[in-house]
C-alpha positions as CSV (number, residue, x, y, z in Angstrom):
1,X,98.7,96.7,82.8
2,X,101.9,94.8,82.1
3,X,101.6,91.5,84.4
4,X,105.2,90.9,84.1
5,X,106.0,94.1,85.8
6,X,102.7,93.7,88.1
7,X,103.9,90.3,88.9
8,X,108.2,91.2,89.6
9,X,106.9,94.7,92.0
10,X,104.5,92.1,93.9
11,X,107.8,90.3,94.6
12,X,109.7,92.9,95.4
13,X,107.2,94.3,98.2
14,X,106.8,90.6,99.5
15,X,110.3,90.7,100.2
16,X,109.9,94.6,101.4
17,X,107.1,93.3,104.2
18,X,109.2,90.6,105.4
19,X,112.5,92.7,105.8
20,X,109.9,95.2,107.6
21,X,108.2,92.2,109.8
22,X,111.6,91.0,110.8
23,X,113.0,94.2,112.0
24,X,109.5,95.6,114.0
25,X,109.5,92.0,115.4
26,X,113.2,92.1,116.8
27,X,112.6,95.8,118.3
28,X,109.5,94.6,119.8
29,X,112.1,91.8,121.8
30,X,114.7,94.4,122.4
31,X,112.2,96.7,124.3
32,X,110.5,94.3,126.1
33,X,110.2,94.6,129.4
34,X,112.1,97.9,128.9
35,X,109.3,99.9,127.4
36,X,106.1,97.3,127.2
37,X,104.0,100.3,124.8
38,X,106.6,100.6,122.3
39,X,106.8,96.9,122.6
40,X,103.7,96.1,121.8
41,X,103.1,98.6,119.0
42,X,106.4,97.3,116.8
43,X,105.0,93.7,117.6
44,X,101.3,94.9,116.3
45,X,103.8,96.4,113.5
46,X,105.4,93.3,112.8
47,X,102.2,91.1,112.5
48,X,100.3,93.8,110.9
49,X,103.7,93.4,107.6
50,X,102.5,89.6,107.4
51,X,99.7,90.3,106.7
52,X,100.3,92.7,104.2
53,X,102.7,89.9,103.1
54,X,99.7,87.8,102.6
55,X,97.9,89.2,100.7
56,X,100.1,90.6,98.3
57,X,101.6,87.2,97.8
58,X,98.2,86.2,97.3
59,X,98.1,88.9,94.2
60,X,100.9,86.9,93.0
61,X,99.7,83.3,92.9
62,X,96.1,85.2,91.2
63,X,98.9,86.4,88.4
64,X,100.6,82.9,87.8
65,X,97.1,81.3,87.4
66,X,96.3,82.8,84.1
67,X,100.4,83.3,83.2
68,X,102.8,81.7,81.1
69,X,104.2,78.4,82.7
70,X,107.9,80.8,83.9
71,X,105.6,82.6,85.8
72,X,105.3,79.7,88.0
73,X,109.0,78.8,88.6
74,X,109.3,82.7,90.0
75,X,106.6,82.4,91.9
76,X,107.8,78.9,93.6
77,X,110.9,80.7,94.2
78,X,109.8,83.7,95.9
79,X,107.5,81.5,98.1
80,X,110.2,79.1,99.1
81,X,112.1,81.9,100.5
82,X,109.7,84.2,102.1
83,X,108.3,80.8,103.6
84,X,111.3,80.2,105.4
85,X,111.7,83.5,106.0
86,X,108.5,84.1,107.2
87,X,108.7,80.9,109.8
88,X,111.8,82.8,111.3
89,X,109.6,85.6,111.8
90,X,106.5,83.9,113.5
91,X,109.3,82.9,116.2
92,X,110.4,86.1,117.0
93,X,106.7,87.4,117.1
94,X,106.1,83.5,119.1
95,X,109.3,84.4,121.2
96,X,107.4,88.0,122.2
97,X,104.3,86.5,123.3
98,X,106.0,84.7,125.3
């Protein structure tokens, strides 16, 4: 299996679960208190994304510990951002619990 293609697909469906945790998480807010069921499931949605988020960026850092140094610069990148991403996120699932 080509790594580099492995490694650039793991990326892209990071970014894939965070666009998909982020918009489960503000439905969940839009319907609560308006329909507490559907609430719920798009929040169980939403968390259920981050953690597919984990542990496909989790394949990614087992890639760039046996790649080429580049791999490493990507793989800062992509965590940097779905990081910050991923704290805006945990506020809107933080902001449902509430």
């Amino acid at each position: 299996m080509d790594m580099t293609k492995m490694f650039k697909e793991l990326a892209e469906f990071v970014m894939e679960e965070l666009s998909d945790a982020q918009k489960y998480a503000k439905k969940a807010l839009c319907l609560k208190g308006e329909n507490q069921k559907l609430a719920d499931m798009f929040y169980t949605l939403s968390v259920e994304e981050m953690n597919h988020m984990n542990r496909e960026h989790a394949a990614m850092k087992e890639i760039v510990s046996t790649a080429p140094e580049e791999y490493g610069l990507a793989f800062e990148l992509v965590t940097d951002h779905a990081t910050e991403w991923a704290k805006e996120i945990k506020v809107m699932q933080d902001m449902y619990r509430e």
